[in-house]
C-alpha positions in Angstrom: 13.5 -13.2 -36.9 11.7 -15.4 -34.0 14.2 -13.5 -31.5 12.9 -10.0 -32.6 9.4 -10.8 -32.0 10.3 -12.2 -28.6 12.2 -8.4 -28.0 9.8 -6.9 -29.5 7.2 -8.6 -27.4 9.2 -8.4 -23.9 9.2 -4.7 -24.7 5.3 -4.3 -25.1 5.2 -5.8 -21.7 7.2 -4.0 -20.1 5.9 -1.1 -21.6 2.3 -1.6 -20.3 3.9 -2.7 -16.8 5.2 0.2 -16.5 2.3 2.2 -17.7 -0.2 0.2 -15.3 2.7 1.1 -12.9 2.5 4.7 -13.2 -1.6 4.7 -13.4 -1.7 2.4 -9.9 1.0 5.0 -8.2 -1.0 7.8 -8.8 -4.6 6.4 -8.3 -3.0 5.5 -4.8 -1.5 8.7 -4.3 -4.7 10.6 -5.1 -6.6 8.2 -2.6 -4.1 8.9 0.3 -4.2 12.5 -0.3 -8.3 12.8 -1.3 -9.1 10.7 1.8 -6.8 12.5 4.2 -3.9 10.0 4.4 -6.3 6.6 4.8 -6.3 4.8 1.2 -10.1 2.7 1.0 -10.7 0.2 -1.5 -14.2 -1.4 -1.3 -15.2 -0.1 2.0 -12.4 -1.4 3.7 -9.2 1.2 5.1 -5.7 0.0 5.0 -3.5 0.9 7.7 0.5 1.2 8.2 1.5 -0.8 11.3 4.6 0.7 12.7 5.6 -0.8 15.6 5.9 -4.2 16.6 3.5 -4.7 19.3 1.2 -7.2 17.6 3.9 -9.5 16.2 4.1 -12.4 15.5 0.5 -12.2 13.7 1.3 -8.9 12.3 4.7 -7.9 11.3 5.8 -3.6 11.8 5.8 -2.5 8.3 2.8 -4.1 7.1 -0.3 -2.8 5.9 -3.4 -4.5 7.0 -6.9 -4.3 5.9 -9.8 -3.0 8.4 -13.6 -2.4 8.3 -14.8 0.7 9.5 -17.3 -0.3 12.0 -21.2 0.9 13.0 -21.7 -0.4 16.0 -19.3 -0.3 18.4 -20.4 -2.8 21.6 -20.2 -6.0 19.6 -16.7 -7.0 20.4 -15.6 -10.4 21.6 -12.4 -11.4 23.3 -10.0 -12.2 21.1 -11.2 -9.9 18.4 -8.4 -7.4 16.9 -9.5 -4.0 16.8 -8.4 -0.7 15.5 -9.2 2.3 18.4 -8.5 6.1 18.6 -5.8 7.2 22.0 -5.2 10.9 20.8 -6.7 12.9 18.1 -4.0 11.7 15.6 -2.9 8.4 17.2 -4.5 4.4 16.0 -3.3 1.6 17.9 -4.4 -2.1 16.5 -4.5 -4.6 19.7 -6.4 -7.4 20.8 -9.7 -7.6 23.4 -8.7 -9.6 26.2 -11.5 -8.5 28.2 -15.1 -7.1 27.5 -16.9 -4.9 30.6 -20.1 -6.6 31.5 -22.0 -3.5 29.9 -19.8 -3.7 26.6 -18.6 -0.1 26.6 -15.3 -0.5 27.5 -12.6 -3.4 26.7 -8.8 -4.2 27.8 -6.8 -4.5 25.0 -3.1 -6.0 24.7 -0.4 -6.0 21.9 0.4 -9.7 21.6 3.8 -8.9 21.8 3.3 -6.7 24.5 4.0 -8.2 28.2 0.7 -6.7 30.0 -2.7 -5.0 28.9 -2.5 -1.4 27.9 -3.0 1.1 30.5 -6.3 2.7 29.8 -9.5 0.8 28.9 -10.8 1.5 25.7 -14.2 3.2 25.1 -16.2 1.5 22.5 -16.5 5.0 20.9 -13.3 5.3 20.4 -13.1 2.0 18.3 -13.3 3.2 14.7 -12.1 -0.3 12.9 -12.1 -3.9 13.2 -9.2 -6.2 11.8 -9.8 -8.2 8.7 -7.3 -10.7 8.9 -5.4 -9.5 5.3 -1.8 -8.2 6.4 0.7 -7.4 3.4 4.0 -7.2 4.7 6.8 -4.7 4.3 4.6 -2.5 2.3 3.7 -0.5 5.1 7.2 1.4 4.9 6.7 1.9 1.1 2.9 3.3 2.3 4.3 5.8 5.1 7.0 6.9 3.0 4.3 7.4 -0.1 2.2 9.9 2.5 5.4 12.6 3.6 6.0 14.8 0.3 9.3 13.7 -0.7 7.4 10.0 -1.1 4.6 11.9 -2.9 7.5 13.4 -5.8 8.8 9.9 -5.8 6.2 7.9 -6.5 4.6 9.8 -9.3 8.1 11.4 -11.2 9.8 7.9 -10.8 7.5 5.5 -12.8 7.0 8.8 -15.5 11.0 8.8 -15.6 11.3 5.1 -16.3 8.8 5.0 -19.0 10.2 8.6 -20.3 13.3 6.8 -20.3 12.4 3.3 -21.4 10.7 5.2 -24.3 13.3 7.4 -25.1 15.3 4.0 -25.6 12.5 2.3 -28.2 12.2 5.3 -30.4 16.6 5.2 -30.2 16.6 1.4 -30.9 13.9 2.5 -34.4 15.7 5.2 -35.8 19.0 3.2 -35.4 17.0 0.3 -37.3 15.6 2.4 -39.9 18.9 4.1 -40.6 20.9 0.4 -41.0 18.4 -0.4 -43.4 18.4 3.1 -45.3 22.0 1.9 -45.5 21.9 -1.6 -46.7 19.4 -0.3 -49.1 21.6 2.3 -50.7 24.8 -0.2 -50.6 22.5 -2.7 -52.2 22.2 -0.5 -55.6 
């Protein structure tokens, strides 16, 4: 009897994991896709690094936290910053230098063995590095934003709890027919 409460308990948990599973999948994928591929959470942006220019400090494949910043000229050296090369492109380096006006800064990949070849304007600085990396969850992030990693990560969790439920109710009836049974052999 104390082993069926214990099942019965492990179930319920796993039940609302997967539930709270399926809820967090598709609040994230309705923030990627309402905010144009850039999930925020309390003012801050998360961002998929995908190369490995920054490493050691941050790994490719993680997803790191920035702040969206005002003002643009109050960069130091040694201050990680997010910064706009193309249209569509973000690259995440360090400042190594500031220009005495504080429009315009060198930046570097730490991992990279010379400054990047164009100064970047301070306009073109549209986030500042917090300091919170998650790794490997970067490839789990890209893959979410392409539509195939859309289906997947709302139809998965809904299969696993479609399935997982489809075993429960199973597991019942088989219960309540063994004791339909073992009542009518007990007459």
């Amino acid at each position: 009897m104390k082993w069926k409460k214990v099942l019965k308990t492990i179930g319920n948990v796993i039940t609302n994991l997967l539930f709270f599973v399926l809820v967090i999948t598709a609040l994230f994928v309705i923030s990627v896709r309402a905010s144009g591929g850039e999930p925020t959470l309390l003012g801050y942006q998360f961002k998929t690094v995908l190369s490995g220019s920054m490493e050691p400090e941050i790994q490719t494949g993680s997803i790191i936290a920035v702040k969206p910043v005002g003002e643009m000229t109050r960069f130091n050296e040694g201050d990680i910053v997010t910064f706009r090369i193309k249209e569509d492109i973000l690259v995440t380096h360090r400042i190594t230098e500031v220009s005495k006006d504080g429009k315009r800064y060198i930046t570097k990949g730490d991992n990279n063995g010379g400054p990047d070849l164009e100064p970047v304007l301070a306009e073109n600085i549209v986030a500042e590095y917090t300091g919170l990396t998650v790794p490997y969850v970067g490839y789990a992030a890209y893959f979410s934003g392409t539509k195939q990693g859309v289906a997947l990560m709302l139809i998965l969790p809904g299969l696993i709890l479609l399935g997982y439920s489809m075993i429960s109710i199973w597991q019942a009836i088989r219960q309540i027919e063994k004791g339909t049974e073992n009542s009518f052999s007990g007459r």
